[in-house]
N, C-alpha and C positions, 0 to 999 in steps of 0.2 A: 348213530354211532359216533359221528364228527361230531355231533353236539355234544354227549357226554363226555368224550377225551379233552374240548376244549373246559369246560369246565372242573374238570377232574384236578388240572394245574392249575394249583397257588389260586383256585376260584376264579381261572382265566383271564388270568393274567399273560400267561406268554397266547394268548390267541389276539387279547387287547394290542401284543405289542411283534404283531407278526412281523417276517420279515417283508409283507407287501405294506404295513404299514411304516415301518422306520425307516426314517431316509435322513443319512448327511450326504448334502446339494453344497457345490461351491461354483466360485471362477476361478481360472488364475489368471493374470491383466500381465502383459507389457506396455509401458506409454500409453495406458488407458483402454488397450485392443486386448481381446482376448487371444491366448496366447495354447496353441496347440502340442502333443505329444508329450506333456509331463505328468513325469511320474506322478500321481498321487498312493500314499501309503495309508492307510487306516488302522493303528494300532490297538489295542483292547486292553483295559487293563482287570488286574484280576477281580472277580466281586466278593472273596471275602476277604476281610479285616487284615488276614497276613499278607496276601496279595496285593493289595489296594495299591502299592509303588512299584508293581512287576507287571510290564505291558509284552505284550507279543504281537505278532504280524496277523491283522484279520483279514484283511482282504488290501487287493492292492489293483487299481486303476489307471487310464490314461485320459487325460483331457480331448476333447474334438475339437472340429475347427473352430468352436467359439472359444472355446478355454472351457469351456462347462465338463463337468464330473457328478459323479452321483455314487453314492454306496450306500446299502442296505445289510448295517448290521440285524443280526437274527433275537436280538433281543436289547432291553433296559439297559444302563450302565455307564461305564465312564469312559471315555474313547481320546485318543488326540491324533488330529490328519495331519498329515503334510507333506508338501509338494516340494519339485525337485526336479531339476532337466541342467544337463549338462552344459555347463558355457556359463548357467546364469547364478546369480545369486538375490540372498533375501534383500527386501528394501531397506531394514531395519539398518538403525547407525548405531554405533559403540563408541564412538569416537575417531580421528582422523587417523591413528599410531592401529586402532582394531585390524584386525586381517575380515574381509567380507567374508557371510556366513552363507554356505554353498546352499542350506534349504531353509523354508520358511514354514511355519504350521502354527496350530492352535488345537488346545482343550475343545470338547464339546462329550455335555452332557446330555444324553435320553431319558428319558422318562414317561411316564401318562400322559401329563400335561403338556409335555415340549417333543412330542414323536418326530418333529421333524427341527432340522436344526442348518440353516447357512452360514459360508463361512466365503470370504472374498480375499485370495491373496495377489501379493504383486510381488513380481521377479525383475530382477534387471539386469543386462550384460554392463559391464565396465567398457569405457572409450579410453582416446587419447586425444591429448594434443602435441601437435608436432610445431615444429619449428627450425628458426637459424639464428644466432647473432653475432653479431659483427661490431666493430670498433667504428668510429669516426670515418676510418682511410676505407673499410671495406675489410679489411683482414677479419678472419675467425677470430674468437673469443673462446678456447677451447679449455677443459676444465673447470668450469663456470658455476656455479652451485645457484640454479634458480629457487624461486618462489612459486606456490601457488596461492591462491584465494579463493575458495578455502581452500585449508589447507588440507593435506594427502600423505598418505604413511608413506610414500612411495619417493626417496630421492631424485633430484630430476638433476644430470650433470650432460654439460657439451661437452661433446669429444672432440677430437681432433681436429674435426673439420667448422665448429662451433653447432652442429646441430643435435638437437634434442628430442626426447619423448618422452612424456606423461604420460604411464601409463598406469592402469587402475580406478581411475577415475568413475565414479561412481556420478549419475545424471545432475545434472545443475551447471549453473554459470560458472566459467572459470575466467580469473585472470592469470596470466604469467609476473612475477616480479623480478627487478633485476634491481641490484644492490648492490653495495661495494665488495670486492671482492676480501676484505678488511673483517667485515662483519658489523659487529656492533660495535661502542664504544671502547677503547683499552682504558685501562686505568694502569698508570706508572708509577710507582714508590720512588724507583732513584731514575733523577734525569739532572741534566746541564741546562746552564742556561738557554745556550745554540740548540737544542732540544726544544724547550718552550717557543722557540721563532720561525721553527719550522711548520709552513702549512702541507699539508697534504695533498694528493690527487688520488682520487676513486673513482669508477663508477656512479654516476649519477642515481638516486633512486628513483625509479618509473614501473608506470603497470601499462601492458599489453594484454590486447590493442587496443593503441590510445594513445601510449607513449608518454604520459603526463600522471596526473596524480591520480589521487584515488576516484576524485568526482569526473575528469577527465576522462577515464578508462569505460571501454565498453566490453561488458565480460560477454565470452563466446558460450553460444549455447550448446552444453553437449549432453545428447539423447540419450537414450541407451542402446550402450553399442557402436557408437559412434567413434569415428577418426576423423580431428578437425585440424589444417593447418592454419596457425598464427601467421605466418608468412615470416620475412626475415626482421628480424629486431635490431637496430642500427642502437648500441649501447652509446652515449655520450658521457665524458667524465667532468666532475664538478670538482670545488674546491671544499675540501675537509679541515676542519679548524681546530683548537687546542684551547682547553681553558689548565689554571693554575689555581688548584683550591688552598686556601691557605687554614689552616682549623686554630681553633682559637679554646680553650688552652689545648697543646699539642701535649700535654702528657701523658703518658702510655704505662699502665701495668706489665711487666714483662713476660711476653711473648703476646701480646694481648691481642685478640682479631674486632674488627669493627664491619659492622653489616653496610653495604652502600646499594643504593638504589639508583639509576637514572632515569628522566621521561622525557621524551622529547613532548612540547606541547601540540604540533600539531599532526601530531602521527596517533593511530591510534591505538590500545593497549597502554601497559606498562612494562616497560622495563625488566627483567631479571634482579633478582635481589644475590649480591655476590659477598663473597666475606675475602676481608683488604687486612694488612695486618695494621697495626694503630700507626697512624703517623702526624704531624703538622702538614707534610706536604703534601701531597697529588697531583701526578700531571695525567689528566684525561685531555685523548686522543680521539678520530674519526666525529667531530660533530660537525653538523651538518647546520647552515645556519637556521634562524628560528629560535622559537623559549624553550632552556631547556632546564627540571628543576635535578637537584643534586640530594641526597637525602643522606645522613651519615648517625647513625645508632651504636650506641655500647652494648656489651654482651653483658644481658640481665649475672650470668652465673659468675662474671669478673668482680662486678661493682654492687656494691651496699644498694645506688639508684641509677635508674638507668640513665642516660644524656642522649641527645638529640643533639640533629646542626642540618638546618635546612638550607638552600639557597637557590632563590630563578633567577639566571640570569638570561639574555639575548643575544643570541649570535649572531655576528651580521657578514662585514667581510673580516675578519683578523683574529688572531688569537685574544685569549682575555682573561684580566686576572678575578679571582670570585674569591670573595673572605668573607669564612663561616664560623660559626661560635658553637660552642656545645652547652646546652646547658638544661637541666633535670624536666622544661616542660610545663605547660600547665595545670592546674590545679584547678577545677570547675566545680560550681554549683550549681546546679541547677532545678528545672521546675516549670512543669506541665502547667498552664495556664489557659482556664476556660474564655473562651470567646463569648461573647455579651451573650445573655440568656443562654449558653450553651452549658451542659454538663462533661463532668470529666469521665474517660472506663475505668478508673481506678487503676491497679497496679498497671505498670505498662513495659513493656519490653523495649529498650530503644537502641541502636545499633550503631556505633561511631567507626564510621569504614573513611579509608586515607584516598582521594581521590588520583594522590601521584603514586600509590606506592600498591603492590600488591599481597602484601602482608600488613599485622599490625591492625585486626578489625579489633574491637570494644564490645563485646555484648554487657550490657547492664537492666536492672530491673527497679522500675521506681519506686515508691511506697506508694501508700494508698492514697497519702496527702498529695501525692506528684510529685515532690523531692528526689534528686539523685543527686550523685556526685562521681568525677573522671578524675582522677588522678595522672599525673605524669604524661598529658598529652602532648606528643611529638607537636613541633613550629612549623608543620608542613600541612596543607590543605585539607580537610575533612569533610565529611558529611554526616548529618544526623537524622536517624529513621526512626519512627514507631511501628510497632509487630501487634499483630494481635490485636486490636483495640477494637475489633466489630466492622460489621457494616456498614455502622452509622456514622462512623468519627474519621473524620480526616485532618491532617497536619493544615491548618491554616495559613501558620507564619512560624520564624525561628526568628530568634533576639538574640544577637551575642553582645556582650557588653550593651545590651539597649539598644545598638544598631540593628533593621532587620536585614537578614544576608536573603541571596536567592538558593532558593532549590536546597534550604537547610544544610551550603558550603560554608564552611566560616575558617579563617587562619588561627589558630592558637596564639595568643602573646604569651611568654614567661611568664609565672606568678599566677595569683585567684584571679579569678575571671567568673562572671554569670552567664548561665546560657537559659532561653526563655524557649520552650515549646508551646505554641495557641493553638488549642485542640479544638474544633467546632463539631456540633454532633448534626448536622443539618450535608452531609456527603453526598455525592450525586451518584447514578448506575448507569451503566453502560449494556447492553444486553442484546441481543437479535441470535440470527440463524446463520450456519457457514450456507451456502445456496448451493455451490457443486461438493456436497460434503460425499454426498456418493459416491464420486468418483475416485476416490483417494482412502485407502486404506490405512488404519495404523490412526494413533492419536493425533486431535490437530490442537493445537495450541494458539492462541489468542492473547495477542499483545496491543493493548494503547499506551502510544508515548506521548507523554504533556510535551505540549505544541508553543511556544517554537522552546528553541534549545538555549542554552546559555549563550549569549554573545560574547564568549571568551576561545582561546584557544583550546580548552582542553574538551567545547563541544559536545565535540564528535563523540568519546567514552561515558559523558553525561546524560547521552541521549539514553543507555545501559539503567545510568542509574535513577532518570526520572516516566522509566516505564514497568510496565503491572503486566502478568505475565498468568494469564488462566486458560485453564483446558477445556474445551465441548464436548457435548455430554455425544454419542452414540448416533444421535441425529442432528449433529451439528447445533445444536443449541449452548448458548453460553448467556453468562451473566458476569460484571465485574461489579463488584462493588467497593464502598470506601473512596472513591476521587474524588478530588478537590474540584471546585471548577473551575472552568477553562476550555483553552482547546485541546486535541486529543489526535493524534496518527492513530488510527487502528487496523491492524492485518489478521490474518490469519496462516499460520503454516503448520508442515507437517513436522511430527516431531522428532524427525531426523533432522532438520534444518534447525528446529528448536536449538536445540541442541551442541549445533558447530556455528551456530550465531556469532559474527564480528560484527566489530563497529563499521567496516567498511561496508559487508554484505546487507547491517542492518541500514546506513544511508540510503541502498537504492530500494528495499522494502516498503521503506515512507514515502519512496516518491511515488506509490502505487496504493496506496494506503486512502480509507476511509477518513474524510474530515470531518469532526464531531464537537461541537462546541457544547458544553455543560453549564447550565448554572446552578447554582448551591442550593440540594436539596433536591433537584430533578432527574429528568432519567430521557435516555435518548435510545429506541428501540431502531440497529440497523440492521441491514443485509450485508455479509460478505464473503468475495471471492477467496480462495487460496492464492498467493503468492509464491512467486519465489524468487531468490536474490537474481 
């Protein structure tokens, strides 16, 4: 009688797919331990056509002392779990401004062929870090508007008595920053001359603990769940200095606004892009000594062509005067050139991005001969990239005016100008296994950065733009290809970290990083850990 009913259905099919045979199995992990009492839900969604985006509650479970779960839907279909306990949230990142997301889940489909199906999730609590700072004399610093690294949706201010907390903080290194209480730089339209002679007093800028700069600083580790104190931070104040830009021609359309940029060269990021109204003068306030560049553009919808007016100047101890010029930009030709016996990929996609500014990228598309051309390129530092061009092909050398530049940087001169790409088809690969890919849930991501960095100020953010940045497959496997040779930092993280990646967090990454040296044409098979800043 059992035998005829199982065959009677769908030719036994629901007997094929009983419910002692379907099983979705999972964990849920904190800090890599299994993690007990949470909810798991097991949703169902409809199996026909109209149903297919309308789910309901099928069964619903609790983890044991390993974390482990188990549910046995009664047939085929399309399902999505997920997990949930009070206090915690998901691992996933949105960005540092996101609010954390209280539960974490995934899709999982059944069928004939896949009756049984696992799923691995991780939850985390949020920490804190606490603290005090204090002035020179010992007095509070109260009302204080700190920093973090990374950064955190969460404002962090001293009260009254100067002490603080972080809270929300989601697991990883942190440091604390303290900075002028000023902010960033001002820019001033109308001043006096006794105006221009004034130095300033701020807040020194420092990370804690460390109390020094970025490479100085040793960031605090916070677990999940964690409450760490910093101890007391003694703020010291520096001296802030004043430049006087002078624009060259200073004539202005009326009511006309001009876009301005700052970079300090050896801090890392760039600057905010602000709109000034036109003038000859400027008095910019709060710099700090060091290179710092000034960037000044017209507004495309004012003028027939657009003008530019770049200028680096160095601060040391004293105000100072900087005279800039405005003027329409360069004018480039240029052209993809093969490297001895090498062939060219034909059309190529090449990318002119500003290394001091954060606006103002180029996409252009060459012809089939290699030819392109850049019109109106701002007088301020660039970089030039190929997209798309294979496996095989990698950027050899750039030529600007015949000169070769590093790492395809080069400065604009006003007027035509040549710029030279040597494309070689002989590219090396990079490839291996993440080794604890198991333990870490969620996508991991795989960066090499050509080894060493610019020996310039601006480094640190170079390091950004001379690294390759690819995903492993499910079992940690990965493959990069297209590099030039050389040597090479290579890591591995997760792609939350991916994600809120600085230049500061990505320094102490390479200090822990795979070293790989390529030659043209070859291929270097490693093993690597996960990292984290």
């Amino acid at each position: 009688m059992i035998v005829r009913l199982c065959f009677a259905v769908t030719a036994g099919l629901a007997c094929a797919q009983s419910a002692g045979q379907l099983e979705i199995r999972g964990t849920v992990i904190e800090s890599g331990l299994g993690l007990a009492g949470v909810t798991v839900t097991l949703y169902e969604f409809g199996h026909e056509p109209a149903q297919a985006t309308t789910r309901t509650v099928f069964a619903t479970t609790f983890t044991d002392s390993k974390g482990e779960f188990a549910l046995h839907p009664t047939r085929a279909g399309e399902y999505y779990v997920e997990a949930q306990k009070e206090g915690y949230f998901a691992e996933t990142f949105d960005g540092p401004t996101a609010d954390p997301i209280e539960t974490i889940g995934d899709s999982v489909s059944l069928d004939q062929d896949h009756p049984l199906q696992a799923r691995r999730f991780t939850l985390i609590r949020l920490g804190e870090l606490r603290g005090r700072v204090v002035d020179e004399q010992g007095a509070p610093l109260a009302n204080l508007r700190l920093g973090l690294s990374p950064a955190t949706s969460t404002q962090v201010i001293t009260d009254q008595d100067g002490y603080f907390t972080a809270t929300k903080l989601r697991p990883g290194a942190y440091l604390v920053r303290i900075g002028p209480e000023r902010g960033s730089p001002e820019i001033l339209r109308q001043f006096s001359e006794e105006d221009f002679k004034v130095v300033d007093r701020d807040l020194e800028i420092s990370f804690w603990p460390g109390g020094g700069d970025l490479r100085a600083a040793s960031p605090l580790p916070v677990s999940s769940g964690a409450s760490l104190s910093v101890g007391t931070i003694t703020s010291r104040k520096a001296s802030y200095y004043r430049a006087h830009l002078s624009v060259q021609p200073g004539d202005c359309e009326p009511d006309e606004n001009w876009q301005f940029t700052i970079r300090t060269g050896d801090a890392p990021g760039v600057g905010p892009s602000r709109q000034v109204p036109c003038s000859g003068d400027f008095l910019v306030r709060n710099l700090l000594p060091g290179l710092h560049s000034f960037v000044l553009s017209t507004d495309d919808q004012r003028r027939k062509e657009k003008h530019w007016a770049v200028a680096t100047a160095e601060v040391t101890d004293h105000n100072l005067e900087v005279a800039m010029t405005m003027s329409p930009g360069a004018d480039i030709t240029g052209r993809l050139v093969a490297a001895n016996g090498a062939t060219l990929p034909g059309k190529t996609t090449l990318v002119v991005s500003p290394v001091l500014r954060g606006w103002g990228f180029t996409t252009l598309v060459s012809d089939e001969g290699g030819t392109f051309q850049i019109h109106s390129l701002p007088g301020d530092p660039s970089q030039v990239s190929a997209r798309d061009m294979g496996d095989k092909f990698y950027v050899k050398e750039v030529r600007y005016n015949g000169l070769p530049v590093t790492d395809g940087v080069f400065t604009p001169v006003p007027g035509p100008a040549n710029l030279e790409i040597v494309i070689d088809d002989k590219a090396a690969t990079i490839s291996g296994l993440v080794a604890d890919r198991g333990k870490v849930a969620g996508p991991i991501m795989i960066e090499a950065v050509k080894w060493p960095p610019p020996p310039d100020t601006s480094s640190v953010s170079m390091l950004f733009r001379t690294s390759t940045i690819t995903p492993a497959d499910d079992q940690g496997k990965f493959q990069i290809n297209g590099l030039a040779p050389g040597e090479y930092r290579v890591f591995g993280v997760t792609e939350g970290i991916a994600l809120k990646l600085k230049p500061d967090s990505l320094i102490r990454l390479v200090d822990h990083a795979e070293k790989v040296t390529l030659e043209r044409g070859g291929s270097q098979n490693i093993s690597l850990k996960i990292v984290e800043p």
